[in-house]
BALOBA-1460 file (C-alpha; in Angstrom, 3 decimals):
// residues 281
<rec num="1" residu="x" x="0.000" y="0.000" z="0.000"/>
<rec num="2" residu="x" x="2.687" y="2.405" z="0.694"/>
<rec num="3" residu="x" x="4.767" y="1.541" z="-2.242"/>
<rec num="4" residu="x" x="1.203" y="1.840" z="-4.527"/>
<rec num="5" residu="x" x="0.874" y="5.703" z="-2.308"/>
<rec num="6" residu="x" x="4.600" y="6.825" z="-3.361"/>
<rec num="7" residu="x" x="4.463" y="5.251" z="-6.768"/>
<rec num="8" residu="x" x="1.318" y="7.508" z="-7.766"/>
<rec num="9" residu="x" x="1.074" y="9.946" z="-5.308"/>
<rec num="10" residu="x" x="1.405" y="12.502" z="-7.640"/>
<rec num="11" residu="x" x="-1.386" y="11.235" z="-9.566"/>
<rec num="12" residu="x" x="-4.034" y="10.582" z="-6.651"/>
<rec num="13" residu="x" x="-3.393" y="14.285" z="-5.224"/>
<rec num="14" residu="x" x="-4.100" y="15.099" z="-8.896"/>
<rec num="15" residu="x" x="-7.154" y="13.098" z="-8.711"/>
<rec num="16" residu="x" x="-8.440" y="14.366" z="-5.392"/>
<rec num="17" residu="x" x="-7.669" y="18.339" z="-6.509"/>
<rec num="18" residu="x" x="-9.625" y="17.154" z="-9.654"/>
<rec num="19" residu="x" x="-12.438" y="15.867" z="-7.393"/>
<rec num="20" residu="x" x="-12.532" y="18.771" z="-4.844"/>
<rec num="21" residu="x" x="-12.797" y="21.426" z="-7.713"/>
<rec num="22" residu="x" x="-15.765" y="19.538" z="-9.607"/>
<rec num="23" residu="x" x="-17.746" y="18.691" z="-6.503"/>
<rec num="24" residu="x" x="-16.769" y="22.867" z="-5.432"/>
<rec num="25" residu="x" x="-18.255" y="23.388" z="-9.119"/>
<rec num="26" residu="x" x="-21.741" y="21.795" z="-8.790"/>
<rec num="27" residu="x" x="-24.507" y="23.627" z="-6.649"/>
<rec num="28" residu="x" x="-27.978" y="21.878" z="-6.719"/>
<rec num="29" residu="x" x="-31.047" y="24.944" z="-6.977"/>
<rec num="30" residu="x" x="-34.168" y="23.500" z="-5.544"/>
<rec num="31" residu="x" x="-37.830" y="24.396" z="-6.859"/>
<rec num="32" residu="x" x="-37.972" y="26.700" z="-4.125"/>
<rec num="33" residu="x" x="-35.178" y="29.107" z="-4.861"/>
<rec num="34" residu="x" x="-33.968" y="30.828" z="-7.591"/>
<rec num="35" residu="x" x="-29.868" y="31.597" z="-7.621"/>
<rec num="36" residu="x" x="-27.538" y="34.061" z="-7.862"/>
<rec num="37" residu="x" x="-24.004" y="33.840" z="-9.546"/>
<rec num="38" residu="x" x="-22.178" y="36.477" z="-8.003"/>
<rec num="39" residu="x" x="-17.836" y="37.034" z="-9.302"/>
<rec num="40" residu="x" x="-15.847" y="39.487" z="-7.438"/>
<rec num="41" residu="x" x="-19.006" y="41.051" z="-6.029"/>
<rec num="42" residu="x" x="-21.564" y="41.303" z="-8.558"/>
<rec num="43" residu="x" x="-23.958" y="39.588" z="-10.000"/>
<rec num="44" residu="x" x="-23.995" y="37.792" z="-13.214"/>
<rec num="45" residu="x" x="-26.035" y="35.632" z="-13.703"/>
<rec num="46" residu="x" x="-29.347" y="33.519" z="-12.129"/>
<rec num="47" residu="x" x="-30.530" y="30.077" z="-11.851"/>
<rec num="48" residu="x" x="-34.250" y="29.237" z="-11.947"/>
<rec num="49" residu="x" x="-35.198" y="32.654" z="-11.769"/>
<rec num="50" residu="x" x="-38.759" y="33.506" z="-11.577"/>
<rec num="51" residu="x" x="-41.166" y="33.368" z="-14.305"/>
<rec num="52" residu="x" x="-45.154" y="33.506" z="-13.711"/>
<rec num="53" residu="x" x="-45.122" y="31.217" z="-16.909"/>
<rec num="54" residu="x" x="-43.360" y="28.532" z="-16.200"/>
<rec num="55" residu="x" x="-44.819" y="25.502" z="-15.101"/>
<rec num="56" residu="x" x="-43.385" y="23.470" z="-12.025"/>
<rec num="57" residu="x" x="-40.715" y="20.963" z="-12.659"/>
<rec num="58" residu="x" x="-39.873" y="22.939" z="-15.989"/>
<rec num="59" residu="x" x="-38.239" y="26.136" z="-14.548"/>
<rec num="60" residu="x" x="-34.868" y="25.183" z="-14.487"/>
<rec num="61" residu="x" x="-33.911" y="23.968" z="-10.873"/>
<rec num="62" residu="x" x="-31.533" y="21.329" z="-10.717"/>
<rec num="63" residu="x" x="-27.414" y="20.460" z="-10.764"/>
<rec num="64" residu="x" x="-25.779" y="23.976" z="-11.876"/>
<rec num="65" residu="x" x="-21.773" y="24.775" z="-12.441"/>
<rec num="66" residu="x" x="-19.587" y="27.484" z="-10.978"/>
<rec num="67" residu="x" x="-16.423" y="28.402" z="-11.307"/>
<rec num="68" residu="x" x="-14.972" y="27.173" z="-7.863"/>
<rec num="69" residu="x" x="-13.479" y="30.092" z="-5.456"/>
<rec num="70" residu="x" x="-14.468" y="32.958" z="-8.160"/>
<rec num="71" residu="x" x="-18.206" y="32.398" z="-7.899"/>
<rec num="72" residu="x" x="-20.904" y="32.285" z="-5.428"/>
<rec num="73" residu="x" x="-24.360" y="30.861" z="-5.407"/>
<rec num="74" residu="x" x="-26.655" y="33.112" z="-3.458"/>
<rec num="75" residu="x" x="-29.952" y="31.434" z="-2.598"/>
<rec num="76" residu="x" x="-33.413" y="33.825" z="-2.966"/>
<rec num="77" residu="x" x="-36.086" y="32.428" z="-2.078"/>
<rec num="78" residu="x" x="-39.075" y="32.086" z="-4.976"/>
<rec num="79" residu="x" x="-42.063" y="31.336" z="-3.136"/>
<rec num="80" residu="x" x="-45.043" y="33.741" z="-1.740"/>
<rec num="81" residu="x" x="-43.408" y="35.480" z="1.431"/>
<rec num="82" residu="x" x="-44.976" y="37.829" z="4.193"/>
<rec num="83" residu="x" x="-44.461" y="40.470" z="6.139"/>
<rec num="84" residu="x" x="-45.988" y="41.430" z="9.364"/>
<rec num="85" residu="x" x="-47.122" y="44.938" z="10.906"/>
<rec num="86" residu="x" x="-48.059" y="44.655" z="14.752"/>
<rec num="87" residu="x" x="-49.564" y="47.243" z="16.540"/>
<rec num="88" residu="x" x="-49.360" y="50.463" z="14.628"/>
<rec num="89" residu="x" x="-51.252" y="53.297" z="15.732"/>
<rec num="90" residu="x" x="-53.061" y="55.322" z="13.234"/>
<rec num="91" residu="x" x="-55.167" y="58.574" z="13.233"/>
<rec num="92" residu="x" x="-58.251" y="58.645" z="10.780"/>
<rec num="93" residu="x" x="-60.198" y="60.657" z="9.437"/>
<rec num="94" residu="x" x="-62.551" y="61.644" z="11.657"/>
<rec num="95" residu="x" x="-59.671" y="61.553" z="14.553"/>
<rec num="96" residu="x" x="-59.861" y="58.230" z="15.494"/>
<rec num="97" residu="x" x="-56.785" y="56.331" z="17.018"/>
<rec num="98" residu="x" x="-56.959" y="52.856" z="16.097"/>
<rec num="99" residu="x" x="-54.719" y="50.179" z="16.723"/>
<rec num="100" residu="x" x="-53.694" y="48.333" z="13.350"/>
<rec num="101" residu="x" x="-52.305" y="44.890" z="12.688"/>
<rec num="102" residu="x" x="-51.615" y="44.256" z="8.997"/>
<rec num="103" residu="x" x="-49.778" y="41.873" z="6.776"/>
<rec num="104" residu="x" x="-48.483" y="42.165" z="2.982"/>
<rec num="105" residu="x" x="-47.753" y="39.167" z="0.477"/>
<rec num="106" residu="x" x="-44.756" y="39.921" z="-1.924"/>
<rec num="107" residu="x" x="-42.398" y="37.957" z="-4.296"/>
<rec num="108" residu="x" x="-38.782" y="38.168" z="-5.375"/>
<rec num="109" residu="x" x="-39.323" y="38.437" z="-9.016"/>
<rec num="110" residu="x" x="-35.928" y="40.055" z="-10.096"/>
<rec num="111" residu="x" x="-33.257" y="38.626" z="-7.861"/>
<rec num="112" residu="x" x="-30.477" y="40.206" z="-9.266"/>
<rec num="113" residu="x" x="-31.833" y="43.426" z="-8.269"/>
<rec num="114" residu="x" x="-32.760" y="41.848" z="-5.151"/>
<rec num="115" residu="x" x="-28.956" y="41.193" z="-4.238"/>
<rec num="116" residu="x" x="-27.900" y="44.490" z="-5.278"/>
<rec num="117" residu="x" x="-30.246" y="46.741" z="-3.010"/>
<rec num="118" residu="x" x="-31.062" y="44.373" z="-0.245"/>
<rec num="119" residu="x" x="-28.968" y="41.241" z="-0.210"/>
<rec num="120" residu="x" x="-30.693" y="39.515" z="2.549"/>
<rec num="121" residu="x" x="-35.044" y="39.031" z="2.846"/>
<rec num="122" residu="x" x="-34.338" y="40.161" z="6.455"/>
<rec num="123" residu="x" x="-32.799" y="43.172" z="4.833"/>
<rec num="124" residu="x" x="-35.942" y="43.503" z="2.947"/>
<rec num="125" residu="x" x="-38.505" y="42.957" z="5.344"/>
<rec num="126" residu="x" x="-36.231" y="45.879" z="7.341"/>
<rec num="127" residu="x" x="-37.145" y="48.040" z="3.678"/>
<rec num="128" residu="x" x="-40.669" y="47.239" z="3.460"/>
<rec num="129" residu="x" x="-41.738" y="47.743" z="6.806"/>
<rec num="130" residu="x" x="-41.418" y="51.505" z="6.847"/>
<rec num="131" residu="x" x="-42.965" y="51.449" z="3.718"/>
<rec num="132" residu="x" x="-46.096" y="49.712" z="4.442"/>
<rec num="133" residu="x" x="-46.485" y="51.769" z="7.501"/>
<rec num="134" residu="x" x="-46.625" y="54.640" z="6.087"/>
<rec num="135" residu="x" x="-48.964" y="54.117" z="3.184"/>
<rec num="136" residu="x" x="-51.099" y="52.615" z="5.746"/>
<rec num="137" residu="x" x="-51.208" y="55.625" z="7.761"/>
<rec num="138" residu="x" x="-51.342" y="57.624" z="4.701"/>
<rec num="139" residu="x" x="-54.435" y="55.398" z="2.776"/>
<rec num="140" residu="x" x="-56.645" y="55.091" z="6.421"/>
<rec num="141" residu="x" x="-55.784" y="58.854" z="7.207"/>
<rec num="142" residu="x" x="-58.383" y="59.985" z="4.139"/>
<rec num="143" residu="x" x="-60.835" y="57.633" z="5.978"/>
<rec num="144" residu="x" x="-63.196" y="57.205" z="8.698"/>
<rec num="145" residu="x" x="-63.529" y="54.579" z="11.246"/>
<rec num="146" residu="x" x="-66.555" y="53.611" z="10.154"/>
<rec num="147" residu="x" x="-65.852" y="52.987" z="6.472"/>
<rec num="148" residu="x" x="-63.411" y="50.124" z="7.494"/>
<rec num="149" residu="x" x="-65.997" y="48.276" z="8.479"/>
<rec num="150" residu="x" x="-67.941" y="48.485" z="4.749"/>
<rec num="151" residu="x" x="-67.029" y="47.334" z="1.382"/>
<rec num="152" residu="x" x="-64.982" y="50.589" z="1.188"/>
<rec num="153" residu="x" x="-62.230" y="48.568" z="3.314"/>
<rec num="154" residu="x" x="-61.374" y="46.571" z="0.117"/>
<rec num="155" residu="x" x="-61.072" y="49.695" z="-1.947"/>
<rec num="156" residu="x" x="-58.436" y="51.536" z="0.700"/>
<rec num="157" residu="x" x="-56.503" y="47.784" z="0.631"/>
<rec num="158" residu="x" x="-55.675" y="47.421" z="-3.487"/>
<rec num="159" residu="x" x="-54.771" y="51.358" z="-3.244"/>
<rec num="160" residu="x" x="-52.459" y="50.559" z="-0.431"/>
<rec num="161" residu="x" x="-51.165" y="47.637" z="-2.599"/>
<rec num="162" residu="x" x="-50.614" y="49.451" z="-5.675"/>
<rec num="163" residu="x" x="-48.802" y="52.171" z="-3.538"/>
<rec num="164" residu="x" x="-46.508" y="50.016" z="-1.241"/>
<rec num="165" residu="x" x="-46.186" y="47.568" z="-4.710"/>
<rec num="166" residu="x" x="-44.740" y="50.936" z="-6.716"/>
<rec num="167" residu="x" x="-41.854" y="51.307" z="-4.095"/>
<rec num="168" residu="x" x="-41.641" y="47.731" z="-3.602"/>
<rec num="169" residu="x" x="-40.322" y="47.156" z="-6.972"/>
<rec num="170" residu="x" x="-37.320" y="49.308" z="-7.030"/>
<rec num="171" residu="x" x="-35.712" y="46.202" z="-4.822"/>
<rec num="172" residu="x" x="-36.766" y="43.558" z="-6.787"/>
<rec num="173" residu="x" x="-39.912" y="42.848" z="-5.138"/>
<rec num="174" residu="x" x="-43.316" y="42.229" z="-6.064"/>
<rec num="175" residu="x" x="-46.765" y="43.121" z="-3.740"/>
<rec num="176" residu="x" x="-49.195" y="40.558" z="-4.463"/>
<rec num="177" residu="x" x="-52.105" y="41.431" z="-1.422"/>
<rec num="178" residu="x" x="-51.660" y="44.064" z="1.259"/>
<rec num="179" residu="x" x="-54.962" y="43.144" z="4.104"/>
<rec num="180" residu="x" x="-55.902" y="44.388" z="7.551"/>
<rec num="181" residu="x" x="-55.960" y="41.765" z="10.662"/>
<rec num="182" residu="x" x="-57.202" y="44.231" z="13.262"/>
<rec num="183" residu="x" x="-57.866" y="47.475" z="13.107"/>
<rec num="184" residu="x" x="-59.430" y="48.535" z="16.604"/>
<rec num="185" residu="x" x="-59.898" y="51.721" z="18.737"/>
<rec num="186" residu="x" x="-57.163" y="51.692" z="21.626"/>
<rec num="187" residu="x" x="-58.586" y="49.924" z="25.456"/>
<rec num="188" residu="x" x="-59.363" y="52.353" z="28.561"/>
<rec num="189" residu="x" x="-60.695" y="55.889" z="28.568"/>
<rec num="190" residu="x" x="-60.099" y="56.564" z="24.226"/>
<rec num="191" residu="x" x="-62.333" y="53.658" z="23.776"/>
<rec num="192" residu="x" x="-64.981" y="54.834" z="26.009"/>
<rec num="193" residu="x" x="-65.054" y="58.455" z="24.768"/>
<rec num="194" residu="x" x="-65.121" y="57.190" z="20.969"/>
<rec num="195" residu="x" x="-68.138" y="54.651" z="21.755"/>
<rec num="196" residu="x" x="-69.748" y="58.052" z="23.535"/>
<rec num="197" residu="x" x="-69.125" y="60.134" z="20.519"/>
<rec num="198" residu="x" x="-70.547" y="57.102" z="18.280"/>
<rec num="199" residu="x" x="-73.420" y="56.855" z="20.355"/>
<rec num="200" residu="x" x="-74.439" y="60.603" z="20.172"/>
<rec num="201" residu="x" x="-73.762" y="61.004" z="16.351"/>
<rec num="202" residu="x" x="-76.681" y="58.199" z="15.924"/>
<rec num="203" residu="x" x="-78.535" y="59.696" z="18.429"/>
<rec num="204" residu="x" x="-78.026" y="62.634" z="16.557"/>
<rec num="205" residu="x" x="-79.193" y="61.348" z="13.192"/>
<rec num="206" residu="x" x="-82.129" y="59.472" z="14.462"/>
<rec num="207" residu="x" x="-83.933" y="62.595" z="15.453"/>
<rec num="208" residu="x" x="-82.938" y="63.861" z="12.421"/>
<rec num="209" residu="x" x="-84.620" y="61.264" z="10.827"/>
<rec num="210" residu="x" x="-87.643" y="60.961" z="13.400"/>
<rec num="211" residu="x" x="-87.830" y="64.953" z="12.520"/>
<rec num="212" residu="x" x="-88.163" y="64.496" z="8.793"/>
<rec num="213" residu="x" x="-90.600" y="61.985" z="8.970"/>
<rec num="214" residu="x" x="-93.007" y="64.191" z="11.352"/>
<rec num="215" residu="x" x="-92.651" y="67.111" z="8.552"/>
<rec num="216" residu="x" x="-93.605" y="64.225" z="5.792"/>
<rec num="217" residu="x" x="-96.519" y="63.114" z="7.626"/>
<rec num="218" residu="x" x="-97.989" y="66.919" z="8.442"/>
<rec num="219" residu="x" x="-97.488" y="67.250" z="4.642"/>
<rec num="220" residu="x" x="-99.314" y="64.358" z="3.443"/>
<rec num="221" residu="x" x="-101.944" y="64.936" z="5.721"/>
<rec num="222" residu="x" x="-102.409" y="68.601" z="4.408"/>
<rec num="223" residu="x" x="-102.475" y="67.144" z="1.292"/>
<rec num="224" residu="x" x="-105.135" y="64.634" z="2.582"/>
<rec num="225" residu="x" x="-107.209" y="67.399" z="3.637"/>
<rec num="226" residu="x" x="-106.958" y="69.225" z="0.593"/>
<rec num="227" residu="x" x="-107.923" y="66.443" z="-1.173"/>
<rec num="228" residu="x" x="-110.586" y="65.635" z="0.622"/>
<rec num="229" residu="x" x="-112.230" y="69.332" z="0.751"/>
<rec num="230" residu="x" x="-111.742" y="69.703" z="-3.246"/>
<rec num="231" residu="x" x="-113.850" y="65.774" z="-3.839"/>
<rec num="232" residu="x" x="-116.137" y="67.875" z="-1.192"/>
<rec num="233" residu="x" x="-116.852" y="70.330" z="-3.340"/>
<rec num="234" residu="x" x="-116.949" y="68.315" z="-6.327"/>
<rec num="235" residu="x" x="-119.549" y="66.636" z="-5.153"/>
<rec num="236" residu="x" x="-121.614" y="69.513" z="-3.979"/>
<rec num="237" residu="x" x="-121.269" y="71.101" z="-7.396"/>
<rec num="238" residu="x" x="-122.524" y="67.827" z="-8.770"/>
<rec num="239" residu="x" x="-125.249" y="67.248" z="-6.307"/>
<rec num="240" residu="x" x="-126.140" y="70.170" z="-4.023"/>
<rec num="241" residu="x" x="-129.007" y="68.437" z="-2.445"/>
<rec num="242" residu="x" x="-126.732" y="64.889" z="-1.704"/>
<rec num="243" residu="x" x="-124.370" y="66.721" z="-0.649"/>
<rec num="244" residu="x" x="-126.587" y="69.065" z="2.022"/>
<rec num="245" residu="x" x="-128.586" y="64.842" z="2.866"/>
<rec num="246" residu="x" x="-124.826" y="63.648" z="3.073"/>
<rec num="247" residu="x" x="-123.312" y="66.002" z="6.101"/>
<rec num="248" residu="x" x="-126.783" y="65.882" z="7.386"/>
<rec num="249" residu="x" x="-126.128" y="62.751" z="8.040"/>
<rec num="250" residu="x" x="-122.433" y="62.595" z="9.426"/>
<rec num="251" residu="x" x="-123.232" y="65.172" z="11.807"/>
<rec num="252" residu="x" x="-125.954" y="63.115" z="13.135"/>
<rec num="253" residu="x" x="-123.288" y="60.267" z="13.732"/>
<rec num="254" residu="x" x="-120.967" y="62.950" z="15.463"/>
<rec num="255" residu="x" x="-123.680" y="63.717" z="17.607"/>
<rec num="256" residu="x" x="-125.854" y="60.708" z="18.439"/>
<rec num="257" residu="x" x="-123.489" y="57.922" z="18.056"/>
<rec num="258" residu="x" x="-120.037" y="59.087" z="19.049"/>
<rec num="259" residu="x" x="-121.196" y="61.384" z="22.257"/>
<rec num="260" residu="x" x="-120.306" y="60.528" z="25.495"/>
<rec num="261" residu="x" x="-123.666" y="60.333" z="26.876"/>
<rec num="262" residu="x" x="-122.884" y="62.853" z="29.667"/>
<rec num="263" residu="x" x="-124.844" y="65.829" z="27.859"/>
<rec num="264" residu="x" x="-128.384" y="66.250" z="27.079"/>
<rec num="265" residu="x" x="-130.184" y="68.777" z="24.047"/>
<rec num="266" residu="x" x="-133.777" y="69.583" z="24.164"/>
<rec num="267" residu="x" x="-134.837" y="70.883" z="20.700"/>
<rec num="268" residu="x" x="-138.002" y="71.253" z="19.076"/>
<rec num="269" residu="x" x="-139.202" y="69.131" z="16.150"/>
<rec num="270" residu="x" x="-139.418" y="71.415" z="13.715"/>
<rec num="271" residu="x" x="-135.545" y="72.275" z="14.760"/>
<rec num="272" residu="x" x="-133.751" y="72.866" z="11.539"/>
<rec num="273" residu="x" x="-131.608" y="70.695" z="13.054"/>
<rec num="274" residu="x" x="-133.899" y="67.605" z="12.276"/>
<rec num="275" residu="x" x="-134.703" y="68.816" z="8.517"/>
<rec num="276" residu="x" x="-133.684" y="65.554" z="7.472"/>
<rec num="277" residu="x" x="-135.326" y="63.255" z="9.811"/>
<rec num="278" residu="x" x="-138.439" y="64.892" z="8.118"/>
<rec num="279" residu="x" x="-137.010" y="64.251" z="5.055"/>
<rec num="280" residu="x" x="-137.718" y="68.552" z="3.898"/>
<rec num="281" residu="x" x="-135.094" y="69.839" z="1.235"/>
């Protein structure tokens, strides 16, 4: 064995550099990632990079070669990431402090820029955070409390994706959904006082509304009543003598039927009063 080790050593060291520098020169790229070739510093090239076309198993992951000790592999990440907003306090429109949790979706779609301006997803995350916050703040600023709880909410989230997406993209990032987990007025004496001001605004509007439907009602009555006196006088045009035999007779139901019984009238019978009874013109 020893003679075999200094009759080819020469050759086995060969071997083994040989071996060293090809396995150095293979990097395996999963599905998951997408890499970076980076010489002396900058990148120049990408493995698997990201393509909304591609189907899976056909986007070029796999057994890649690199030019041992002058090239790097960075790894980005491909898939659908998140980022997280706890606790932000924001000031709407109609000066309400709420307490915000939200959350953004993005993807690395151009890794290569990715590298240059952020080099790490912590690093990005660290980039997009401000960001988010203060389109957030921006976006539910122009709004009121109540409107985040109606359809409008959806509206104020695709503007503050298309906003935090804009600035997003300048490192190599892509905003796919921007939504709101919480979005709450603070605990303790803010809460109270909003819930007080809430309550009086829609006690506020009721009688508002209570108001406008007594002015409604004394109109459509009037109306009523006019109506009424003009089919009156219709019919008294038409019909003078009806008419006179008509109210004859309601006023005898206002008096006979619908009294009390507590009063007494002592009339004659040839009262005018009773020209009906005697059936007279």
């Amino acid at each position: 064995m020893i003679d075999i080790w200094q009759k080819y050593r020469i050759p086995l060291i060969a071997i083994g550099v040989v071996l060293a520098a090809l396995a150095s020169s293979i990097v395996v790229v999963p599905e998951s990632h997408q890499g970076v070739v980076i010489r002396t510093g900058k990148p120049v090239r990408t493995i698997n990079s990201f393509a909304p076309d591609q189907p899976f198993g056909q986007t070029g992951a796999g057994i890649e070669f690199r030019i041992p000790f002058a090239e790097q592999v960075q790894m980005v990440d491909r898939r659908i990431l998140s980022l997280d907003m706890e606790g932000e306090t924001v000031l709407s429109n109609d000066q309400q402090r709420l307490e915000v949790n939200a959350y953004a979706r993005f993807r690395i779609f151009d890794p290569v820029l990715f590298v240059e301006r952020s080099g790490s997803e912590a690093q990005l995350r660290n980039q997009l955070e401000p960001i988010l916050t203060s389109v957030l703040r921006q976006e539910l600023g122009r709004r009121t409390f109540a409107s985040l709880l109606t359809p409008e909410r959806g509206t104020a989230m695709v503007s503050i994706r298309n906003s935090l997406d804009r600035q997003a993209r300048q490192y190599g990032a892509q905003i796919l959904d921007v939504r709101i987990k919480r979005a709450d007025l603070p605990q303790g004496t803010p809460l109270q006082a909003a819930f007080t001001r809430m309550q009086s605004d829609r006690q506020e509007e009721a009688e508002t509304i209570r108001a406008g439907g007594r002015r409604d009602a004394q109109i459509i009555r009037a109306e009523a009543r006019a109506e009424a006196a003009r089919i009156y006088a219709d019919a008294y045009g038409k019909d003078p003598e009806f008419y006179d035999f008509y109210r004859g007779m309601q006023s005898y139901r206002q008096t006979f039927l619908q009294g009390d019984g507590e009063s007494s009238m002592v009339l004659s019978e040839d009262n005018e009063y009773f020209r009906q009874f005697r059936g007279q013109p």
